[in-house]
C-alpha positions in Angstrom: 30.7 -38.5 13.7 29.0 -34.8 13.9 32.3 -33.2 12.3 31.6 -34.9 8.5 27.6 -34.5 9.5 27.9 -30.4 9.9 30.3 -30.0 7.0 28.3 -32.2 4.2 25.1 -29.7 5.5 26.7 -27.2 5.3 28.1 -27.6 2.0 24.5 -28.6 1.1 23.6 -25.4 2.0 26.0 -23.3 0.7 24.8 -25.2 -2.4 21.6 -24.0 -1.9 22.2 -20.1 -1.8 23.8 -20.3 -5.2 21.0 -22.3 -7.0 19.0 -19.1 -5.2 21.4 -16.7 -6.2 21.4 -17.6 -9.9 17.9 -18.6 -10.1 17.0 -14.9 -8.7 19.4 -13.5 -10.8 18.3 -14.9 -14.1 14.7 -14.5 -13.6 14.8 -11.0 -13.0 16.9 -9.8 -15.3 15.3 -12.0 -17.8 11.9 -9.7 -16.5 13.1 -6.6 -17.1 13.6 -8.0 -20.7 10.5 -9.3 -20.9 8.7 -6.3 -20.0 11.1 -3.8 -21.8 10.5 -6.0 -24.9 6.9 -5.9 -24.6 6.5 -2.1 -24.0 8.7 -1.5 -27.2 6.5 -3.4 -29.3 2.9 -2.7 -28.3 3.7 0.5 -26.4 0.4 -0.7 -23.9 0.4 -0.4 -20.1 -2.2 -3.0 -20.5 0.1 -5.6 -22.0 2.5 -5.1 -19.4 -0.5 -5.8 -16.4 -1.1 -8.5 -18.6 2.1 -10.2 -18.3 1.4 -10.5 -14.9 -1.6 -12.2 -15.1 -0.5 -14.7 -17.3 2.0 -16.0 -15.0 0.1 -16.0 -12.4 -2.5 -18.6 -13.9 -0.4 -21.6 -14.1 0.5 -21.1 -10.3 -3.1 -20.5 -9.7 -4.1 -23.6 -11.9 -1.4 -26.0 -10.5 -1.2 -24.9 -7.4 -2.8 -28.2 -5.3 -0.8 -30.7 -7.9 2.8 -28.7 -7.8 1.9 -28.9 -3.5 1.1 -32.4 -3.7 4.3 -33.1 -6.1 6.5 -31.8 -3.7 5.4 -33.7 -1.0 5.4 -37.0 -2.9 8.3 -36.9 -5.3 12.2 -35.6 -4.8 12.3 -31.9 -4.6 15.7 -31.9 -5.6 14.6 -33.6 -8.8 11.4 -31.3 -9.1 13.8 -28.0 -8.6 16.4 -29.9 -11.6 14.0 -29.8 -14.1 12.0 -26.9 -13.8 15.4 -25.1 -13.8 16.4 -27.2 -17.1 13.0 -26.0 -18.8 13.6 -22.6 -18.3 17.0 -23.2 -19.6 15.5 -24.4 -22.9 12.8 -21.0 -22.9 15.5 -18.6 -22.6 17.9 -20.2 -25.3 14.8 -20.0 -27.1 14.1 -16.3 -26.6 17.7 -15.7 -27.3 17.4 -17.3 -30.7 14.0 -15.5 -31.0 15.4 -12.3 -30.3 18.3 -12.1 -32.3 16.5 -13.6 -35.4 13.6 -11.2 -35.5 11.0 -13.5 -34.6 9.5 -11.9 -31.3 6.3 -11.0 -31.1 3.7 -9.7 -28.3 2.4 -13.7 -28.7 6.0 -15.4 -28.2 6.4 -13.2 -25.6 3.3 -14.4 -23.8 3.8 -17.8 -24.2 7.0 -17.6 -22.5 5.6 -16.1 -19.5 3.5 -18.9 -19.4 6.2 -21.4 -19.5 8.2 -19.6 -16.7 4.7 -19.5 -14.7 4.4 -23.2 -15.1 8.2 -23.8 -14.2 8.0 -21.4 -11.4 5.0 -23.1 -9.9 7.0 -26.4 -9.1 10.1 -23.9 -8.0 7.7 -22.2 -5.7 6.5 -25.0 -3.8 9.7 -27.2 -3.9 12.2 -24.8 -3.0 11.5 -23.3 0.5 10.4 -27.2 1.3 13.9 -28.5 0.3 15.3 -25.9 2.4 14.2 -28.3 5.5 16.2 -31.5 4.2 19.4 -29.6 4.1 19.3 -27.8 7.7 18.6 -28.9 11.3 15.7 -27.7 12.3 16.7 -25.5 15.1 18.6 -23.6 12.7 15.6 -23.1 10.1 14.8 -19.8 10.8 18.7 -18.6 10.8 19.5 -19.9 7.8 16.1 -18.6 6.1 17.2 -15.4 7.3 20.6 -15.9 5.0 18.5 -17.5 2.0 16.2 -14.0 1.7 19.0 -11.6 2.4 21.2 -13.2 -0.6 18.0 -13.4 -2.6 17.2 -10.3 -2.2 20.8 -8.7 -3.5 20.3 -11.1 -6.4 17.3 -9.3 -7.1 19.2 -6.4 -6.5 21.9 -6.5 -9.5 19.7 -8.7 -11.8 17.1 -6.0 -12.8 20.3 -3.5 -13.1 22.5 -6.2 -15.2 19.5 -6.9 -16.9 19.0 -3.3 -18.1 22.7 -3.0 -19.3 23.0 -5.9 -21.3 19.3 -5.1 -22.8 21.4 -2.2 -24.6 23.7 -4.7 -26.2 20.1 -6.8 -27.4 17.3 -8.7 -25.7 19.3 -11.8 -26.7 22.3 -11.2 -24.8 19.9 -11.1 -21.5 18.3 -13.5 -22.6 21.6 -15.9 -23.4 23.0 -14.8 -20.6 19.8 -16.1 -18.5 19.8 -19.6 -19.9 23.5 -20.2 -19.1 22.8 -19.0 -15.3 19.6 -21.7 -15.4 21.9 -24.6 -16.5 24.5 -23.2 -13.7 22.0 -23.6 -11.2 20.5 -27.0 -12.4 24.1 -28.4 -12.1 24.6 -27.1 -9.1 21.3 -28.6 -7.4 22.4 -31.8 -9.2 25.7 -31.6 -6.3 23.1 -30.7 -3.5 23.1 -33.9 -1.2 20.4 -33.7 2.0 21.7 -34.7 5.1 18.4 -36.5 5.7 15.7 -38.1 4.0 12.8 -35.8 2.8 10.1 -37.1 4.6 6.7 -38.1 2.7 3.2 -38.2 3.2 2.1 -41.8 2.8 -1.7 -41.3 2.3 -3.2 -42.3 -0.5 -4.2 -39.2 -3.2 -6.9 -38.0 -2.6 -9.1 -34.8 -2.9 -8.5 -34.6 1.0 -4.9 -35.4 0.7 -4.3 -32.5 -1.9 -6.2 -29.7 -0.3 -4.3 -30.9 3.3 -2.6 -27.5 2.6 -5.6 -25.1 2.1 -7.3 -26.8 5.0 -4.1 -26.3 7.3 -3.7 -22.9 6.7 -7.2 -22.0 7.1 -7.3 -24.1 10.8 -4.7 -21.1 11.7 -6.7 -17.6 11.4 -3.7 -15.9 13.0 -1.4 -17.2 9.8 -4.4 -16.8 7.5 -4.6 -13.2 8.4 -1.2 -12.7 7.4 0.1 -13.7 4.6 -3.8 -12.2 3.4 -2.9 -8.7 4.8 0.1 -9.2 2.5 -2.2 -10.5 -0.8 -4.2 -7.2 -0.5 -2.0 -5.0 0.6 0.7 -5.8 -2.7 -2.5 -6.8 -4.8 -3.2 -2.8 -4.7 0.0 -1.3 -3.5 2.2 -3.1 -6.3 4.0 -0.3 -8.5 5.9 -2.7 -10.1 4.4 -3.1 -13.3 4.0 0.3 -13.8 7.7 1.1 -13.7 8.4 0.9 -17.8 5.8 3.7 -17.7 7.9 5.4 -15.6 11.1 5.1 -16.8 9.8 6.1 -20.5 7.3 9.0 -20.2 7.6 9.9 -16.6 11.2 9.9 -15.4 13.0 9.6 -18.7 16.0 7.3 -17.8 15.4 4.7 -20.4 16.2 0.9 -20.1 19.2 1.5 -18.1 17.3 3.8 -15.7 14.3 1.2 -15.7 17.0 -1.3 -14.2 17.8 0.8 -11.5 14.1 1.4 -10.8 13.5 -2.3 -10.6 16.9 -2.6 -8.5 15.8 0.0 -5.9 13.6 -2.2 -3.9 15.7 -4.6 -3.7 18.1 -2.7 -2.4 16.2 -1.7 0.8 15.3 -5.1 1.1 18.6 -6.5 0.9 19.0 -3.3 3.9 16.9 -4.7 6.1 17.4 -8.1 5.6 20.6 -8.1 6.6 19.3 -6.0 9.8 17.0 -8.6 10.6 20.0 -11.3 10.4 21.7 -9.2 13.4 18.1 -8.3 15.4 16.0 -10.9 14.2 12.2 -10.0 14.9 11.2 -11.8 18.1 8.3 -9.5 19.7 5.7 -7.1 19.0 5.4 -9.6 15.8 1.9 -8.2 14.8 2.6 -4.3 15.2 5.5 -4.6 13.4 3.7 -6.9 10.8 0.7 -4.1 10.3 2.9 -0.6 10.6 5.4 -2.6 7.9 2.8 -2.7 5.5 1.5 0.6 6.3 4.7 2.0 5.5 4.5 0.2 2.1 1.1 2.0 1.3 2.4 5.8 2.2 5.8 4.5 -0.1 4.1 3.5 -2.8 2.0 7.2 -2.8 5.2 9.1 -2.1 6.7 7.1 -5.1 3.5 7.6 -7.5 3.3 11.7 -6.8 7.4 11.9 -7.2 8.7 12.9 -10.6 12.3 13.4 -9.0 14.6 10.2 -9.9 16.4 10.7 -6.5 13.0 10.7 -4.3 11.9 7.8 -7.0 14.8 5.8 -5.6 14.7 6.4 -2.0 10.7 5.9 -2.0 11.1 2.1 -3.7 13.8 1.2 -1.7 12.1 1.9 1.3 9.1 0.0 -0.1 11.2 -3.3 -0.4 12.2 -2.1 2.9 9.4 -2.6 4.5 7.8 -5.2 2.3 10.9 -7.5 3.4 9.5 -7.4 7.5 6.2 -8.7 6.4 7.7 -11.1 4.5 9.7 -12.5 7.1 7.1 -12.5 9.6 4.6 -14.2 7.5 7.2 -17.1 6.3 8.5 -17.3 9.8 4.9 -18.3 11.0 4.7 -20.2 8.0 7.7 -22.4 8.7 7.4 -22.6 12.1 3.4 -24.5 12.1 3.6 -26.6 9.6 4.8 -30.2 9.5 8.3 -30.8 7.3 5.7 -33.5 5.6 3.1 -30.9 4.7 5.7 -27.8 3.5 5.1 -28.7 0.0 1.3 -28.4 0.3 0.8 -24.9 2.6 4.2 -23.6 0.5 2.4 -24.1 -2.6 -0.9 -22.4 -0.8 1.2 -19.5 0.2 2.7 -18.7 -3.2 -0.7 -18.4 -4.4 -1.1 -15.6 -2.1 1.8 -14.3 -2.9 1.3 -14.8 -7.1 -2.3 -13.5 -6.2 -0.4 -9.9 -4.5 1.9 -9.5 -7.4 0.7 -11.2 -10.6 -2.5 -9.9 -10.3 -1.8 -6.6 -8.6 0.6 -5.9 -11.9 -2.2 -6.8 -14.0 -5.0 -4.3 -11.7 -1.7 -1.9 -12.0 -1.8 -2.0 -15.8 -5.6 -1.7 -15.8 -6.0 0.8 -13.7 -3.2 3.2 -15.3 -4.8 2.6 -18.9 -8.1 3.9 -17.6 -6.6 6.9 -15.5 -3.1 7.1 -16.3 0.1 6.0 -13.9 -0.1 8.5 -11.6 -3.5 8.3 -10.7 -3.2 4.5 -10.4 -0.3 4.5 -8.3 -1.9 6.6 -5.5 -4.9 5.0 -5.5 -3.4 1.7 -5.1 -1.1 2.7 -2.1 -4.3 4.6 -0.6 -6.3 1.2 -0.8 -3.0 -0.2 0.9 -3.1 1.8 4.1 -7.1 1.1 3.9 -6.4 -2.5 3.9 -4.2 -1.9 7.3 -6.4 -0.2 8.6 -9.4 -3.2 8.0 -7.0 -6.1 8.8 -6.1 -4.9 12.5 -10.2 -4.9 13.0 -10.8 -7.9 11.0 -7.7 -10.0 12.5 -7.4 -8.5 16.1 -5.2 -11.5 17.7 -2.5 -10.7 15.0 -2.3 -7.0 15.5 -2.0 -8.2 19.4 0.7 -10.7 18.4 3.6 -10.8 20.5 5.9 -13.7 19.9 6.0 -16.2 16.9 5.4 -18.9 19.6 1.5 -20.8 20.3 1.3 -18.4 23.7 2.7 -15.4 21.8 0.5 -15.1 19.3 -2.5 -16.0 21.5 -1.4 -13.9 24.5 
């Protein structure tokens, strides 16, 4: 009987990585269209910080009621049709494109529409990931789920930038057929047990159960805030059109390679941390991980060289992938399978919070002082953050093991 058990779950979750391999795929190379598209029209490193602002706010907005959702309703069915609205956006876009019609509004709107769609992704996702695996494997298997993310976001941004030379509508065609790919897929996902629910009633206590778990835990509340502040200021990101076009001079393609490189050290390590997973000294490696992300993202900002460019971002993702691992191990590890959608939904607004809104300080700061100048001060700010958090949060920096006695010992 434990024969037919294994192989439906793992099916299930081979099922899984592709809905994450096409969903990563499409949405970044459908970014790197957005944002090239934006920067050829309006020409404003403001516009571009804007974008991510605007995506951010529906994440921000919903974040309690996308939590609560995917703790009450099928996140299988939640995950379907977010997927099949972002279908519908990028035929849309595609259709847009190629008819003439965008505009620096259409493309804002959209980013809106793949904020609100990603908000119910966000939350319902990682909490799926629970009804499809045993729990002793969890953490293996979410090992697995980033490394294949991460070389998704790898060759999207790259793909992305060669098939914007053939038109913003061929990426952005090309995006809605992955999104209906993955929808079907996670149509064939069957759980190998039931998603469990929280049975009390809504209520303003029931829907901030998340926020109130996650503040109860200072040690995970330190992290996954060392991250927000670190990223919100350390983020280059949205800065990397500027780059490409009056820094480096690589173009479209070039910018795809940029947006690529991170991924690429973070694809590196993850696949490290799949053979030597991270088991002690959790909180030194959490702090000198993002410390290494702050003196990146300077070495980066100062470089004019496309080859030191490169190797400076991909050892960014590098090390950006550790502390995301360490802060969604501790994540998954406390919190109650019943509860996931709640604290994920939480966490991404940490996470939206360290990139949506670092891009937009990115693109407000480089319009006032220029790229350069914005970059180092942002990866300064970083290391000054490290440097606050390890006084401010002293039983993480002393962190051990992810265990209860670990991370108190």
């Amino acid at each position: 009987m434990l024969l037919p058990h294994r192989q439906g779950a793992s099916l299930a979750f081979r099922l899984y990585m592709l809905v994450v391999v096409v969903l990563d795929f499409t949405t970044q190379m459908a970014a790197v269209a957005i944002s090239w598209q934006m920067y050829r029209l309006t020409g404003s490193a403001f516009d571009l910080g804007l974008i991510g602002l605007i995506q951010f706010a529906p994440v921000l907005l919903l974040t309690f009621i996308v939590g609560y959702a995917a703790d009450r309703w099928n996140r299988k069915g939640i995950v379907g049709c977010a997927l099949a609205a972002q279908a519908v956006l990028f035929a849309w876009l595609a259709t847009a494109s190629g008819l003439g019609w965008v505009s620096q509004m259409t493309l804002f709107g959209a980013v809106v529409v793949l904020g609100v769609s990603g908000a119910f992704l966000d939350a319902a996702m990682p909490a799926l990931l629970s009804s499809l695996v045993a729990p002793e494997q969890l953490s293996q298997q979410m090992a697995k789920v980033t490394s294949i993310s991460q070389m998704a976001v790898m060759v999207g941004p790259a793909v992305g930038g060669v098939l914007y030379a053939l038109g913003a509508n061929v990426v952005y065609g090309t995006a809605a057929v992955g999104c209906c790919i993955a929808a079907l897929l996670m149509l064939a996902i069957s759980a190998h047990k039931q998603q469990p629910t929280d049975d009390e009633p809504i209520s303003l206590r029931s829907v901030l159960a998340g926020l109130t778990f996650i503040r109860s835990r200072p040690v995970v509340l330190g992290a996954i805030s060392l991250d927000l502040f670190a990223v919100l200021f350390g983020g280059v990101t949205a800065l990397l059109p500027i780059y490409a076009n009056t820094i480096l001079h690589i173009g479209a393609t070039g910018l795809g390679v940029l947006w690529a490189a991170p991924a690429i050290g973070a694809t590196l390590m993850s696949i490290a941390l799949t053979w030597r997973p991270i088991r002690q000294r959790v909180g030194p490696m959490l702090f000198f991980s993002v410390l290494i992300f702050g003196c990146a993202t300077i070495v980066f900002a100062a470089s004019k060289s496309l080859a030191l460019s490169i190797a400076a971002l991909i050892i960014l993702g590098a090390s950006d992938v550790i502390s995301m691992v360490i802060r969604s191990t501790l994540v998954m590890t406390q919190t109650p399978d019943s509860m996931r959608g709640r604290v994920n939904a939480v966490n991404q607004v940490f996470i939206g919070t360290s990139n949506q809104i670092g891009a937009f300080e990115s693109g407000l700061t480089a319009s006032w002082f220029g790229a350069i100048p914005a970059a180092v001060l942002g990866g300064l700010a970083t290391i000054a953050v490290v440097l606050l958090w390890s006084r401010l949060f002293p039983t993480l920096f002393r962190a051990d093991e992810f265990s209860e006695e670990g991370l108190v010992g």
